[in-house]
C-alpha positions as CSV (number, residue, x, y, z in Angstrom):
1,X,0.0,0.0,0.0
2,X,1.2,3.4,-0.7
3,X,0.0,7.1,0.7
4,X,-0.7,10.0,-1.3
5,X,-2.4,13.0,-0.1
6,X,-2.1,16.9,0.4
7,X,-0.8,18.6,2.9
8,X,-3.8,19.9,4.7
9,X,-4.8,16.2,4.5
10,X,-2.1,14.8,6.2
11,X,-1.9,17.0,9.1
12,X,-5.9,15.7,9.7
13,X,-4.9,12.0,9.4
14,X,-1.8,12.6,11.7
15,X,-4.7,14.7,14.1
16,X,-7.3,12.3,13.5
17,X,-4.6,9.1,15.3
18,X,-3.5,11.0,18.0
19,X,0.3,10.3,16.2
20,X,3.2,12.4,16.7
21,X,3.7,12.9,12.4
22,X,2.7,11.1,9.3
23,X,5.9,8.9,10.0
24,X,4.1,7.2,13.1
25,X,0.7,7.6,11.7
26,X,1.3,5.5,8.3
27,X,3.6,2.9,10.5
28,X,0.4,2.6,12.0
29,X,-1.7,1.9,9.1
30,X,1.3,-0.6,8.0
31,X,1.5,1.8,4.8
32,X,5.1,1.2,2.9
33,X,7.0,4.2,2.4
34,X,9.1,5.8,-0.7
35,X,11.9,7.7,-0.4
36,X,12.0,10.4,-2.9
37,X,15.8,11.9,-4.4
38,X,16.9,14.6,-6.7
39,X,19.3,17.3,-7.2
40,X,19.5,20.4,-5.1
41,X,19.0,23.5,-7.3
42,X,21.7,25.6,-7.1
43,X,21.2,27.9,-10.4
44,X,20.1,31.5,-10.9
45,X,17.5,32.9,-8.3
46,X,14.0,32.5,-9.5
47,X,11.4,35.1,-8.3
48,X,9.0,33.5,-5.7
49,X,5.9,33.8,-8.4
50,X,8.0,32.1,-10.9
51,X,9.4,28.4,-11.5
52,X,12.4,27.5,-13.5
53,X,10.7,28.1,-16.8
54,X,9.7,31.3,-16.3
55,X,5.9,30.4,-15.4
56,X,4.3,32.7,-13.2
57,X,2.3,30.9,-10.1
58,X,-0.6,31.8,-8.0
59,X,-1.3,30.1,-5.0
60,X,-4.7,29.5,-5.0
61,X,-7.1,28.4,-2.0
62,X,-9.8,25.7,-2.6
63,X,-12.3,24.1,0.3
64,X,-9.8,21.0,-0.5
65,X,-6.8,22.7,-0.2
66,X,-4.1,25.1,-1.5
67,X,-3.0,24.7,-4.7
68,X,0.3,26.4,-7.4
69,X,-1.8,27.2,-9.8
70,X,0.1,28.3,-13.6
71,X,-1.2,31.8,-14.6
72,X,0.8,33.0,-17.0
73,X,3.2,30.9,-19.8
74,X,6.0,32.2,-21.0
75,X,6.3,30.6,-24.9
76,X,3.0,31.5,-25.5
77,X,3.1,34.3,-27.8
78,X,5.9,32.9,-29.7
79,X,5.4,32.0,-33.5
80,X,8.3,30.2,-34.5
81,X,10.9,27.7,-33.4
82,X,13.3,30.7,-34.5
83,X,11.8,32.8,-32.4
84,X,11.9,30.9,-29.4
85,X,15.7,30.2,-30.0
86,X,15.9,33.8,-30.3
87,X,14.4,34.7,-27.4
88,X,14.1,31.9,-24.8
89,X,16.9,30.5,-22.5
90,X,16.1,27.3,-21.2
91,X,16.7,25.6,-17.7
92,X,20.6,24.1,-17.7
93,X,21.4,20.2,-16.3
94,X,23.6,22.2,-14.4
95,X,21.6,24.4,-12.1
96,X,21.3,21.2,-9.8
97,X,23.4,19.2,-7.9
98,X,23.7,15.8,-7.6
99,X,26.2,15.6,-4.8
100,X,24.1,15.2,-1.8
101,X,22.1,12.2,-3.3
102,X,24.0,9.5,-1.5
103,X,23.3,11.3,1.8
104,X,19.4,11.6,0.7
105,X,19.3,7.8,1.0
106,X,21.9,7.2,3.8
107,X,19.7,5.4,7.0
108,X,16.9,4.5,4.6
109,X,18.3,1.7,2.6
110,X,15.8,-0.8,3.1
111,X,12.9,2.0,1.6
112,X,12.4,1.5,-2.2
113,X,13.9,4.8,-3.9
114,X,12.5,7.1,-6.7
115,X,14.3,9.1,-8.9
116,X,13.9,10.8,-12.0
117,X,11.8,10.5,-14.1
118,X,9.8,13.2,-17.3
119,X,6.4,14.6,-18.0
120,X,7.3,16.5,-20.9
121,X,4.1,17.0,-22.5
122,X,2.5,18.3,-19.3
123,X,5.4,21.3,-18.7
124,X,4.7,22.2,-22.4
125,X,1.3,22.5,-21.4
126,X,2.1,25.1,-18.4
127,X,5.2,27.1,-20.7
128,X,3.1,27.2,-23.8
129,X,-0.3,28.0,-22.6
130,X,-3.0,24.6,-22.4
131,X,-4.8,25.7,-24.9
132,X,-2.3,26.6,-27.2
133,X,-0.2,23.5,-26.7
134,X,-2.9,21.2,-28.3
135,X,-3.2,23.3,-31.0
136,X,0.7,23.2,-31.6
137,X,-0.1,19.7,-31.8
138,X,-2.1,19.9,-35.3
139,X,-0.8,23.2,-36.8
140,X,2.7,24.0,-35.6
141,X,4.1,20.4,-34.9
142,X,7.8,21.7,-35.6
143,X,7.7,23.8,-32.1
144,X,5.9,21.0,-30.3
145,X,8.8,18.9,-31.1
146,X,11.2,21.3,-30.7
147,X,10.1,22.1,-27.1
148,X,9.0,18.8,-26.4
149,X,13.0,17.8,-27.0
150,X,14.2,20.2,-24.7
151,X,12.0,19.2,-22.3
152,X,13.3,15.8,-22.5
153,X,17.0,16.5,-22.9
154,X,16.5,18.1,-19.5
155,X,14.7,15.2,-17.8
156,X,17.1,13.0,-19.5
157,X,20.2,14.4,-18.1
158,X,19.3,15.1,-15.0
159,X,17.7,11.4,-14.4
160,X,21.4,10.1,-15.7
161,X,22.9,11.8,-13.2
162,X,20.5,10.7,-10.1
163,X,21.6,7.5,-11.2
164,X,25.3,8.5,-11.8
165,X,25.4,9.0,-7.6
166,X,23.9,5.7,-6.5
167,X,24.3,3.2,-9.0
168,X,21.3,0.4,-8.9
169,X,19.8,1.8,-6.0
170,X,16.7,3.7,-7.7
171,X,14.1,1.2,-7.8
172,X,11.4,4.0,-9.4
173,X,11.6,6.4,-12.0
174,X,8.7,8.4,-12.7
175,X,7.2,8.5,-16.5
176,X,4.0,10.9,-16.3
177,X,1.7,12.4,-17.9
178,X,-2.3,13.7,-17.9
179,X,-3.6,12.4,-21.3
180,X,-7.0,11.6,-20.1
181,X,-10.2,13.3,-19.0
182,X,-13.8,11.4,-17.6
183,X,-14.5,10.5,-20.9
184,X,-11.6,10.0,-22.9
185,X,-8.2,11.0,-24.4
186,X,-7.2,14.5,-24.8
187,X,-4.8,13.3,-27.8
188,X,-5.7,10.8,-30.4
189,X,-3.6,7.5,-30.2
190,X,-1.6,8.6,-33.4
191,X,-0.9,12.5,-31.6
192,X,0.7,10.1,-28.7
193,X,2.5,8.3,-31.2
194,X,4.1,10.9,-32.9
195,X,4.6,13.3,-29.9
196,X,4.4,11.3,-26.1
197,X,5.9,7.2,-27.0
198,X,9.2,7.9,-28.8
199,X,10.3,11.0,-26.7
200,X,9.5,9.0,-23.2
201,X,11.2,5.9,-24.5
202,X,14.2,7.2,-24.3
203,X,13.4,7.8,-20.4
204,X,11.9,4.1,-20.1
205,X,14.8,2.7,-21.7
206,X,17.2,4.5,-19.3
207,X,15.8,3.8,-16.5
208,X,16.0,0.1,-17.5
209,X,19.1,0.2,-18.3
210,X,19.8,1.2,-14.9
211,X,18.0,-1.5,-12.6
212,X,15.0,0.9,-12.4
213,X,11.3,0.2,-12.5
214,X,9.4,2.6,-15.1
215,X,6.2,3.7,-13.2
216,X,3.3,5.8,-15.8
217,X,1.2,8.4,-14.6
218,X,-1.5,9.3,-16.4
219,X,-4.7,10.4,-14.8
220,X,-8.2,10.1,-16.9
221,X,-9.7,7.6,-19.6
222,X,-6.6,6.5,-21.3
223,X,-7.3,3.3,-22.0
224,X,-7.1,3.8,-26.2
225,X,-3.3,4.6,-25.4
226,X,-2.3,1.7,-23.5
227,X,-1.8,-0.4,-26.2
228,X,0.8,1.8,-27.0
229,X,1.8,2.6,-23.7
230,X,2.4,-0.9,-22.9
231,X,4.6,-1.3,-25.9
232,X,7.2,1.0,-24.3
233,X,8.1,-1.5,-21.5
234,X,6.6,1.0,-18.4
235,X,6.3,-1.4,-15.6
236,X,3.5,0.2,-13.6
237,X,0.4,2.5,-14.6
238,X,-1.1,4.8,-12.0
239,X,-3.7,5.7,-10.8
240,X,-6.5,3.6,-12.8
241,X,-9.1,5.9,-12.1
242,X,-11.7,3.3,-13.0
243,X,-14.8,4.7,-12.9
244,X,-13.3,7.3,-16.6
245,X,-14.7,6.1,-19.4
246,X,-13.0,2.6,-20.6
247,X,-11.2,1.9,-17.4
248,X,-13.1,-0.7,-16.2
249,X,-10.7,-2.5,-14.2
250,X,-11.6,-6.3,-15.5
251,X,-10.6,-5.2,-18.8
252,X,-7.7,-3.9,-17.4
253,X,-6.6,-6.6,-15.5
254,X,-7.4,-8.8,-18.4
255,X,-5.4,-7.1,-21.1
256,X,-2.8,-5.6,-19.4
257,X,-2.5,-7.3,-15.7
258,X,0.5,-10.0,-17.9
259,X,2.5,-6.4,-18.4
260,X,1.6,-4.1,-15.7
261,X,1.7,-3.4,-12.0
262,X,-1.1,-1.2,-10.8
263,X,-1.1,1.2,-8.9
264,X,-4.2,2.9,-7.0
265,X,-7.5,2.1,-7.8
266,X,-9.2,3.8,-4.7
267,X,-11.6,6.6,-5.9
268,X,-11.0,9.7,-4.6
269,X,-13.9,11.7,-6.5
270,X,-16.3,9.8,-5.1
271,X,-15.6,7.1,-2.8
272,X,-13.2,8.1,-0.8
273,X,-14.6,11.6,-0.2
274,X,-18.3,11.3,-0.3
275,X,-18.5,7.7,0.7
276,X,-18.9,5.6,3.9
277,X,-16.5,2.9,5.8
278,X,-18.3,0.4,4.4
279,X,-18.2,2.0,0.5
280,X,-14.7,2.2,1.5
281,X,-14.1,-1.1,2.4
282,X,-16.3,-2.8,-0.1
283,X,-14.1,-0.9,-2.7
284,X,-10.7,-2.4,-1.5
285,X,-11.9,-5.3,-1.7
286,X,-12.8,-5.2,-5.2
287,X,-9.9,-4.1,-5.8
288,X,-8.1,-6.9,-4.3
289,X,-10.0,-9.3,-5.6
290,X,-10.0,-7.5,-9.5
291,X,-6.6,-6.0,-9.8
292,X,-5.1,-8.1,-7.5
293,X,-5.8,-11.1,-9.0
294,X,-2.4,-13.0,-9.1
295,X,-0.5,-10.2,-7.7
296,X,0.5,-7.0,-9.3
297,X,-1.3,-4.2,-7.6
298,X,-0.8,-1.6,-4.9
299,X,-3.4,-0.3,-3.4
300,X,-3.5,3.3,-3.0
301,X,-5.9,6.1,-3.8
302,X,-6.7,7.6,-7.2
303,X,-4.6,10.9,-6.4
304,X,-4.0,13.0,-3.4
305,X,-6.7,12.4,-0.3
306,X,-8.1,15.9,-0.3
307,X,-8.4,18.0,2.8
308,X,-12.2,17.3,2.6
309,X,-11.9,13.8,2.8
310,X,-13.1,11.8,6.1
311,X,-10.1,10.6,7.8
312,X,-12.0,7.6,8.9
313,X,-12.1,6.4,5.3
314,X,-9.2,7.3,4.9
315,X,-8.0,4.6,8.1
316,X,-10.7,2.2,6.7
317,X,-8.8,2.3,3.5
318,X,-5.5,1.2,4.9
319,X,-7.0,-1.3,7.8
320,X,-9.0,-2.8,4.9
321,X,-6.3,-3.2,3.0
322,X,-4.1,-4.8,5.5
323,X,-6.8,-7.0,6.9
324,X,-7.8,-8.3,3.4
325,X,-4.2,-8.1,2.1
326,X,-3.0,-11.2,3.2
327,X,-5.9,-13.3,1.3
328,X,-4.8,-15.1,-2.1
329,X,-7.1,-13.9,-4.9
């Protein structure tokens, strides 16, 4: 089992058990923990409203939470590849270092690592504009690809040198992306052809290469891109939000369950914030008994728990889970 949430929602769970911090609350829960490595950034000071690409940010209060919200992207008005050469300096390898990675790790060992990792077409989205980046997609491929490169030259190097400082110790390496909404993809399967598989190969092969599982996020119906998906050798797909159009999950245990580990399958648009104990627990189980099927699947929820979520669904969740856990299905 595995635990993602926000922050406001943690500090309730940890409130809600009586525990000193999420450490002793989720030892609790028996809940496996991840630890998470990168670089340090160490290049040129970016403006607290900014990130590294220039992207202005808004912090933006919801009943759920606080979010980073993008407001304003900086390749947006931008016509040509030329111009964008011209006029754009983009983030350098080199603005991070690697050098305190071995100490990231030292005393947790025996906790599966992740490291590295892309979502290219999802920071193209936030520098280009949203709406603009899916038009890129059908009248100005060249930039998309251009960008799209850079983007990936960037991940690339900087997830060589993660591995670089602890050789075979990643066991994780992030491949994401948001291709889906309730209803379906928000490319076509040939877009993600052209565009998404062969630049995000490169990162699936390198983290092979290094003794690393490839692990695929990609919120939303998605399920006419698998197929291709698959192909590319990720390990893992997260979050199977089942309850999108086409993710059913016996159809995706059944075509994909021989290639893939999955990862979440807990609801948290409906279940887990607007359900009961028992809705909670009658989901794990499904789960269990659907995705789990033979093994391959780790049960954790669709996305981050909101602040608005009931932590005792949240506790049934992992007590379920445990309980039920041990079971052969």
């Amino acid at each position: 089992m595995e635990h993602w949430a926000t922050a406001e929602a943690n500090d309730r769970l940890v409130e809600h058990m009586g525990c000193r911090d999420l450490d002793e609350a989720l030892e609790i829960l028996h809940v496996d923990r991840t630890i998470s490595v990168g670089g340090k950034y160490v290049g040129p000071k970016i403006p607290e409203d900014e990130d590294i690409f220039g992207c202005r940010i808004r912090e933006i209060e919801y009943s759920t939470g606080v979010y980073r919200e993008f407001v304003t992207s900086p390749l947006a008005h931008y016509g040509s590849v030329r111009e964008i050469e011209k006029n754009y300096d983009w983030p350098d390898p080199d603005w991070w270092d690697y050098s305190e990675i071995p100490g990231q790790v030292r005393g947790n060992e025996e906790a599966p690592i992740k490291g590295g990792g892309c979502a290219i077409l999802m920071y193209y989205q936030r520098i280009r504009g949203m709406w603009q980046s899916y038009v890129d997609l059908v009248r100005n491929p060249e930039i998309a690809h251009y960008c799209l490169d850079r983007l990936l030259d960037l991940a690339y190097e900087g997830t060589r040198r993660i591995y670089e400082q602890i050789p075979g110790q990643v066991m994780i390496t992030f491949v994401a992306e948001d291709l889906g909404t309730q209803n379906g993809p928000l490319i076509s399967p040939a877009q993600n052809r052209e565009f998404v598989i062969p630049k995000i190969q490169k990162i699936i092969d390198l983290s092979h290469d290094n003794g690393a599982y490839s692990f695929h996020h990609d919120d939303g119906g998605i399920r006419e891109l698998l197929p291709d998906l698959v192909k590319t050798g990720i390990d893992a797909l997260n979050p199977v939000q089942w309850r999108c159009s086409g993710m059913e999950r016996e159809g995706l245990k059944r075509d994909f369950g021989e290639h893939l580990v999955f990862h979440g399958g807990m609801d948290n648009q409906q279940t887990l914030p607007f359900g009961t104990v028992e809705d909670v627990q009658r989901e794990v189980v499904d789960n269990l008994r659907i995705l789990g099927r033979g093994g391959g699947f780790i049960l954790a929820p669709c996305h981050n728990i909101q602040a608005n979520t009931p932590m005792e669904n949240v506790v049934a969740m992992y007590e379920k889970g445990y309980e039920e856990g041990s079971r052969i299905y």
